[in-house]
C-alpha positions as CSV (number, residue, x, y, z in Angstrom):
1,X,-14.8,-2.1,-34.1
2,X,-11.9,-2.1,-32.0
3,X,-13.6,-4.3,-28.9
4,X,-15.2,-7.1,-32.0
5,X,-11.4,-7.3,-33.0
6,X,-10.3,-7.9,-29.3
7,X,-13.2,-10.6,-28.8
8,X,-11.9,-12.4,-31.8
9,X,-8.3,-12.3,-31.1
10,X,-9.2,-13.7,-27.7
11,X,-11.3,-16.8,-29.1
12,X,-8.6,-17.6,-31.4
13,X,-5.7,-17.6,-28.8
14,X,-8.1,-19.7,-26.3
15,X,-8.9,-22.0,-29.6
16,X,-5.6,-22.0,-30.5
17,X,-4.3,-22.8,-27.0
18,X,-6.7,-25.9,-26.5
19,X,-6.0,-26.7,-30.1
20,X,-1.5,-27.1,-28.9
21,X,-2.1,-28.2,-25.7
22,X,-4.0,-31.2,-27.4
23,X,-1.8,-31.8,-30.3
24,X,1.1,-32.1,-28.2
25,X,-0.5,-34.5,-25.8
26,X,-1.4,-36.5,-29.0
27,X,2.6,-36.2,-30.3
28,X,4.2,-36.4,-26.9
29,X,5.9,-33.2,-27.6
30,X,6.9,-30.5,-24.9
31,X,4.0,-27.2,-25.3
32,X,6.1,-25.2,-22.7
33,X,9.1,-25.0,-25.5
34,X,6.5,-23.8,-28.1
35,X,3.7,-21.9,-27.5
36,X,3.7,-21.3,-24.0
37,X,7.3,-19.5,-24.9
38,X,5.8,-17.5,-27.6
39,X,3.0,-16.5,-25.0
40,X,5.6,-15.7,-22.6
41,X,6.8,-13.2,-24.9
42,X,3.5,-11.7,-25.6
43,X,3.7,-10.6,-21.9
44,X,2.0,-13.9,-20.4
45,X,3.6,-14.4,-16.7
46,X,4.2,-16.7,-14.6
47,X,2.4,-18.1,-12.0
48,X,2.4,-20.8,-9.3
49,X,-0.1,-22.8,-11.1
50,X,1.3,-21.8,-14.8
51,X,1.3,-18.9,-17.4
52,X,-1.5,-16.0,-17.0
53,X,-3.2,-14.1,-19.1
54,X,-2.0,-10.1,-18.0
55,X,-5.8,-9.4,-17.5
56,X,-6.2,-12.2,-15.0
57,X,-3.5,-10.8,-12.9
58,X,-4.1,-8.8,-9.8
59,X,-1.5,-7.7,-7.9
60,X,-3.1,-6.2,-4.7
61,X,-2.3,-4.2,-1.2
62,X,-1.1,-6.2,1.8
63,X,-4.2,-6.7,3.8
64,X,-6.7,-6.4,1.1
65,X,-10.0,-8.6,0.8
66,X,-11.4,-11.1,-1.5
67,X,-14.9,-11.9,-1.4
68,X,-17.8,-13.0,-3.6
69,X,-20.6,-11.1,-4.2
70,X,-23.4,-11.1,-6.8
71,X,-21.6,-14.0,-8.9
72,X,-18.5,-11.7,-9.1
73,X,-15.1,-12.1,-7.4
74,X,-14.4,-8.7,-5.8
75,X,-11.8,-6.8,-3.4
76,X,-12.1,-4.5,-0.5
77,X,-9.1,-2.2,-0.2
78,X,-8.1,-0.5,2.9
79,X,-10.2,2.5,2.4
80,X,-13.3,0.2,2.2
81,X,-13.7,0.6,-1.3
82,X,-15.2,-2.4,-3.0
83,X,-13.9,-3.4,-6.8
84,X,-15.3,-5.3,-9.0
85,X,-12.5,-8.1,-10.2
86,X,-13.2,-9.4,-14.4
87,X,-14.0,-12.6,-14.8
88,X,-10.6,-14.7,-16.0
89,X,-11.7,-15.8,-19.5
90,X,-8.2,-17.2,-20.9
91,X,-6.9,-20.9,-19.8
92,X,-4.2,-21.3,-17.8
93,X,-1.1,-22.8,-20.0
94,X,0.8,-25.0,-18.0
95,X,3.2,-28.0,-19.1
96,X,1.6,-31.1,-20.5
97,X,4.5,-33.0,-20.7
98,X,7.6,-33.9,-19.4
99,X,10.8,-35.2,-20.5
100,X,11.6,-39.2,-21.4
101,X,15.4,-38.4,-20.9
102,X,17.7,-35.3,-18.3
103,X,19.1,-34.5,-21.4
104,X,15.4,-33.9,-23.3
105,X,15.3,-30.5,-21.7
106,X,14.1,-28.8,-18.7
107,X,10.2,-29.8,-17.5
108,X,8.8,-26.8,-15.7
109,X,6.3,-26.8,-13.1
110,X,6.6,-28.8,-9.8
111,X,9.4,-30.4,-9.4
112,X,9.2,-31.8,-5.4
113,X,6.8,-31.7,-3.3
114,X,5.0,-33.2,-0.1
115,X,1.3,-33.8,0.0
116,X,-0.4,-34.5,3.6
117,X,-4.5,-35.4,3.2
118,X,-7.2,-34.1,6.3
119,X,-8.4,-37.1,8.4
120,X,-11.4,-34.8,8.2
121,X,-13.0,-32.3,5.5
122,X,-10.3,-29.4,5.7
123,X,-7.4,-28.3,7.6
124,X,-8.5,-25.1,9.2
125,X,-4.5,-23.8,9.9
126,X,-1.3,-24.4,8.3
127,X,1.8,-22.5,9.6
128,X,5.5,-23.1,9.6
129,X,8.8,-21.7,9.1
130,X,11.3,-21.6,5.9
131,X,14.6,-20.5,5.0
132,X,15.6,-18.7,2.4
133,X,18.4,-20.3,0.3
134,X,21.8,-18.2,-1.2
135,X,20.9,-17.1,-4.7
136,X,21.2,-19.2,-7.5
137,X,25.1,-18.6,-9.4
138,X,24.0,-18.8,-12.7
139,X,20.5,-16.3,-13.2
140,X,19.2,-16.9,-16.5
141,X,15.3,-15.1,-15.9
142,X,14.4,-18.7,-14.0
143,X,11.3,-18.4,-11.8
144,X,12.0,-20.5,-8.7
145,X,8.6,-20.6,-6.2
146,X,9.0,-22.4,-2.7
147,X,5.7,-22.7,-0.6
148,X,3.6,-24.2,1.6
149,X,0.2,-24.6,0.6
150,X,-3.9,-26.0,0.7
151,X,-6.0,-26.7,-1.7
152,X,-9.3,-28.5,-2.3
153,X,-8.0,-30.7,-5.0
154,X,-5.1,-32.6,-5.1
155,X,-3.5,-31.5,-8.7
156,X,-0.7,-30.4,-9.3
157,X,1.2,-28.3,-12.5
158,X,3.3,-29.9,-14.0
159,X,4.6,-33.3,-16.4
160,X,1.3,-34.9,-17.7
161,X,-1.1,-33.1,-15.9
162,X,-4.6,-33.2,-16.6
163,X,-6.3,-29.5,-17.1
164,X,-7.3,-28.2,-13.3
165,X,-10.6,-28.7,-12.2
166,X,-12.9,-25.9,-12.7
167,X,-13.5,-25.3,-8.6
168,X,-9.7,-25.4,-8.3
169,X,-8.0,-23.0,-6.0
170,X,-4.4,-22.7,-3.7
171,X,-3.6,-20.6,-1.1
172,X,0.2,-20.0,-0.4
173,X,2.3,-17.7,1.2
174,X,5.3,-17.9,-1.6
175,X,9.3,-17.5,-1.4
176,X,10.0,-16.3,-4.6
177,X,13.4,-16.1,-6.7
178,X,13.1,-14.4,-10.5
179,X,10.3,-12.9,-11.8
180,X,6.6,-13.7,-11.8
181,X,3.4,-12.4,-12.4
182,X,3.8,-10.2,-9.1
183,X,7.0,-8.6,-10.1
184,X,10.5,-9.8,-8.8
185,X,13.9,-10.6,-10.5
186,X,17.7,-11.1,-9.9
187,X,16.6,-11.6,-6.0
188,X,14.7,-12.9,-3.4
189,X,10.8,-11.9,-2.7
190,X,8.0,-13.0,-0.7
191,X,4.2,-12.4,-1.2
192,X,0.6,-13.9,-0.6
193,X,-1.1,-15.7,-3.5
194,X,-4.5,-16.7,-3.7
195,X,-4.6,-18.9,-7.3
196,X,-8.0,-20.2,-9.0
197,X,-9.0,-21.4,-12.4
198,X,-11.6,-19.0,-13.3
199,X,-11.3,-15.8,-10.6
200,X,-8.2,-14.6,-11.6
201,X,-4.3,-14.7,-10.0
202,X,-4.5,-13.0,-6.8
203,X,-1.2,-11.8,-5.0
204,X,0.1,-9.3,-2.4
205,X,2.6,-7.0,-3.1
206,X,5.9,-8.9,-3.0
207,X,8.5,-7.2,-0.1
208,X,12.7,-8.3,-0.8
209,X,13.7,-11.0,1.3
210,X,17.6,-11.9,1.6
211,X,19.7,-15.1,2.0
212,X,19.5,-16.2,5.7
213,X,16.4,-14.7,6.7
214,X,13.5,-17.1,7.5
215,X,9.9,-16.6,6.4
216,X,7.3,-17.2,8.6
217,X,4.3,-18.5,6.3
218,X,0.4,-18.8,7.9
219,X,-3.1,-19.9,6.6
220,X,-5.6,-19.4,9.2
221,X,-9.3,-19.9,9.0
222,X,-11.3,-17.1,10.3
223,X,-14.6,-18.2,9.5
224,X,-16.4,-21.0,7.3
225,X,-15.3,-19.8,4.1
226,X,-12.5,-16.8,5.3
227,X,-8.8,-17.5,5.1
228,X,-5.9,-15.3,6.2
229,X,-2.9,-15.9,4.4
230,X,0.3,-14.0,5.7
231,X,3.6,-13.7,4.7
232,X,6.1,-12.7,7.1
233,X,10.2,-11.8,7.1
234,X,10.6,-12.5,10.9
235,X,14.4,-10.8,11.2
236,X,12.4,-7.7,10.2
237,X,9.1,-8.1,10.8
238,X,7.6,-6.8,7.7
239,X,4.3,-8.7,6.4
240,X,2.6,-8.9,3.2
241,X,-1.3,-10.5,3.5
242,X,-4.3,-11.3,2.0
243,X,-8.0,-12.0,3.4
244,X,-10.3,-14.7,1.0
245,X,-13.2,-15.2,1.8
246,X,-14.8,-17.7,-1.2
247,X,-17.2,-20.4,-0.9
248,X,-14.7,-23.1,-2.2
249,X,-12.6,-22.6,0.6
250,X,-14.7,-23.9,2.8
251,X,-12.8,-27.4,1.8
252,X,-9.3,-27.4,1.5
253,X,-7.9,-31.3,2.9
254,X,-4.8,-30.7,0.5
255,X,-1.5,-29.5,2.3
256,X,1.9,-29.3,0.7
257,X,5.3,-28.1,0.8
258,X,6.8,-27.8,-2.9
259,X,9.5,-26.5,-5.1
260,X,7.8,-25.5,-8.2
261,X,10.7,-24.0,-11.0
262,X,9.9,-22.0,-14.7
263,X,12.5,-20.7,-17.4
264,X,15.4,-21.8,-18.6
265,X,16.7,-23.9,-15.8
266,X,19.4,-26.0,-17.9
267,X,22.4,-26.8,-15.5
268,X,22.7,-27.2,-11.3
269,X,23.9,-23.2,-11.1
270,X,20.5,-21.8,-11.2
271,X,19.9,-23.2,-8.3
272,X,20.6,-22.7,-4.9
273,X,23.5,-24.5,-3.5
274,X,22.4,-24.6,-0.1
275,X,19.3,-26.8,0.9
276,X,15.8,-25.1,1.8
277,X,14.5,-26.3,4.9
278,X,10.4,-26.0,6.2
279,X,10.7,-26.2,9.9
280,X,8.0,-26.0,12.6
281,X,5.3,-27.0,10.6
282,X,1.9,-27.3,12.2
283,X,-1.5,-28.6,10.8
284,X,-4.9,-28.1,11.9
285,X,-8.0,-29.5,12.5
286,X,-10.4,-27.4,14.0
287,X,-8.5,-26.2,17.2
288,X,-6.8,-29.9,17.2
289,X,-3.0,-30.3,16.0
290,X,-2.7,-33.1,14.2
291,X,0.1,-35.2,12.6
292,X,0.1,-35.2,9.0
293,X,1.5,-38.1,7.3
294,X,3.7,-36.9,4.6
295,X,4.4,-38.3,1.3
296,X,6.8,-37.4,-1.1
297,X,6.4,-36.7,-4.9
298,X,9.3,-35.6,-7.2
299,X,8.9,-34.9,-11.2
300,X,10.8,-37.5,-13.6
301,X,13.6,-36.8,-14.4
302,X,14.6,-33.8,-12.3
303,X,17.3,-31.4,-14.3
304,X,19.4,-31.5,-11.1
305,X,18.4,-35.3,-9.3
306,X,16.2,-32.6,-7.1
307,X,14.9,-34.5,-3.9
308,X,12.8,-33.7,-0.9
309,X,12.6,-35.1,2.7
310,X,10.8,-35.6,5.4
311,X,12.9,-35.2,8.9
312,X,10.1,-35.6,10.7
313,X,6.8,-34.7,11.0
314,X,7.3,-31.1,11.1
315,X,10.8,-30.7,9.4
316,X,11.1,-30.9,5.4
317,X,14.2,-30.2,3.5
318,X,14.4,-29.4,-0.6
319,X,17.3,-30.6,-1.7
320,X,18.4,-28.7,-4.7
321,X,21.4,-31.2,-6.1
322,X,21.2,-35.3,-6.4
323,X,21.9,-37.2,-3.2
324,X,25.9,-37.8,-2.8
């Protein structure tokens, strides 16, 4: 009796959840300031790609593997153990909308970003450095997520966003500030995510980063469809890193280097006041370093006039207050 209850609670919330998502679109209303709050209190986390479902969150080992097998997503822990991962079957709740006016409220999601598109099918390494920022004055439970990342589609969470493909996927080593699906809070933290629609919220364990330190982020292909994604602190070394090998990475022409903010961001002070910078920043093509041609994307309205730029072609700088 219990697990028929269960089934029906979940149909009604994924009903229900199409059901907003839809009427808001329809209104031009904000979802994120109704029921993606009240699923936030019903223990839904956050994500870089939106709010999870608990059960679709997996918070796993540095060094552990993801791999399909059978139809099924699984992991291979360090003692070779292979688990069997549940299919995700709740949607992803991300914002639909975003706001006409700064003073309509705070539009989570991505807020700046860079996009660079393969001259080929896929870049096949993405590495680079970034700083971490002082902490924010004002904390308020914000989520702040700075990364680089590839994907095989280029969408993005955030104002007006169409639902995410059903193949979609990211994979990102993540500076973190506040909490998130993997854990976190009043500080800095750094971990490996691997993000699709359907097999779940993958991430490392996160390890505590501190202001000044610099993050040393790699995606490396290993094989047709294996990625290594590592997060490291270089002043101390430590690491924290995952190993996927799916089918749909065997594409990923998307690269990007993005601010991405949730919560209650409603004045400049929950942000950093120093800039973030992304320096050293290498692409690849095969075994061939190419150079990417950046653009530059930034939500409407940004709370704070939040910009990003492009020094060069391996130098990019999120600015966290308007230009002066």
């Amino acid at each position: 009796m219990t697990a028929i209850i269960q089934t029906k609670l979940k149909v009604l919330i994924i009903f229900f959840t199409i059901l907003f998502c839809s009427y808001s679109n329809a209104l031009n209303i904000q979802p994120f300031f109704g029921l993606p709050k009240v699923l936030e209190e019903a223990g839904w986390l956050r994500t870089p790609i939106g709010l999870a479902h608990p059960s679709c969150v997996h918070i796993l080992e540095s060094g552990t593997q993801i791999f399909d097998e059978e139809g099924t997503t699984k992991i291979q822990v360090g003692s070779g153990e292979k688990i069997e991962l549940p299919k995700c079957d709740f949607p992803v709740v991300f914002p639909a909308d975003g706001r006409p006016t700064p003073q309509a409220g705070f539009a989570p999601g991505w807020q700046v970003w860079t996009t660079a598109r393969s001259t080929s099918n896929s870049f096949d390494g993405f590495y680079g450095l970034f700083t971490v920022p002082n902490e924010p004055k004002t904390y308020v439970g914000q989520t702040l997520f700075m990364f680089t990342g590839l994907q095989n589609e280029d969408w993005v969470p955030g104002p007006n966003s169409p639902p995410a493909p059903s193949d979609f996927e990211i994979i990102q080593p993540v500076l973190q500030y506040g909490p998130s699906a993997g854990g976190g809070g009043k500080y800095w933290s750094l971990a490996s995510w691997y993000v699709t629609v359907n097999a779940g919220f993958l991430v490392s364990r996160l390890i505590k980063v501190y202001d000044g330190d610099t993050i040393n982020g790699t995606m490396q292909r290993l094989s047709d469809e294996v990625y290594l994604i590592n997060s490291t602190n270089t002043r101390t070394n430590q690491n924290t890193t995952l190993i996927a090998n799916k089918s749909r990475l065997k594409t990923n022409p998307w690269a990007y280097c993005t601010l991405e903010v949730y919560g209650d961001v409603n004045n400049c002070d929950t942000y950093p006041s120093n800039p973030q910078f992304f320096t050293n920043l290498e692409l690849y093509e095969g075994n061939v370093k190419i150079t990417p041609s950046w653009q530059v994307h930034t939500t409407p309205s940004p709370i704070c006039g939040e910009y990003i730029t492009v020094e060069n072609n391996n130098h990019i700088t999120i600015h966290f207050t308007s230009k002066q």
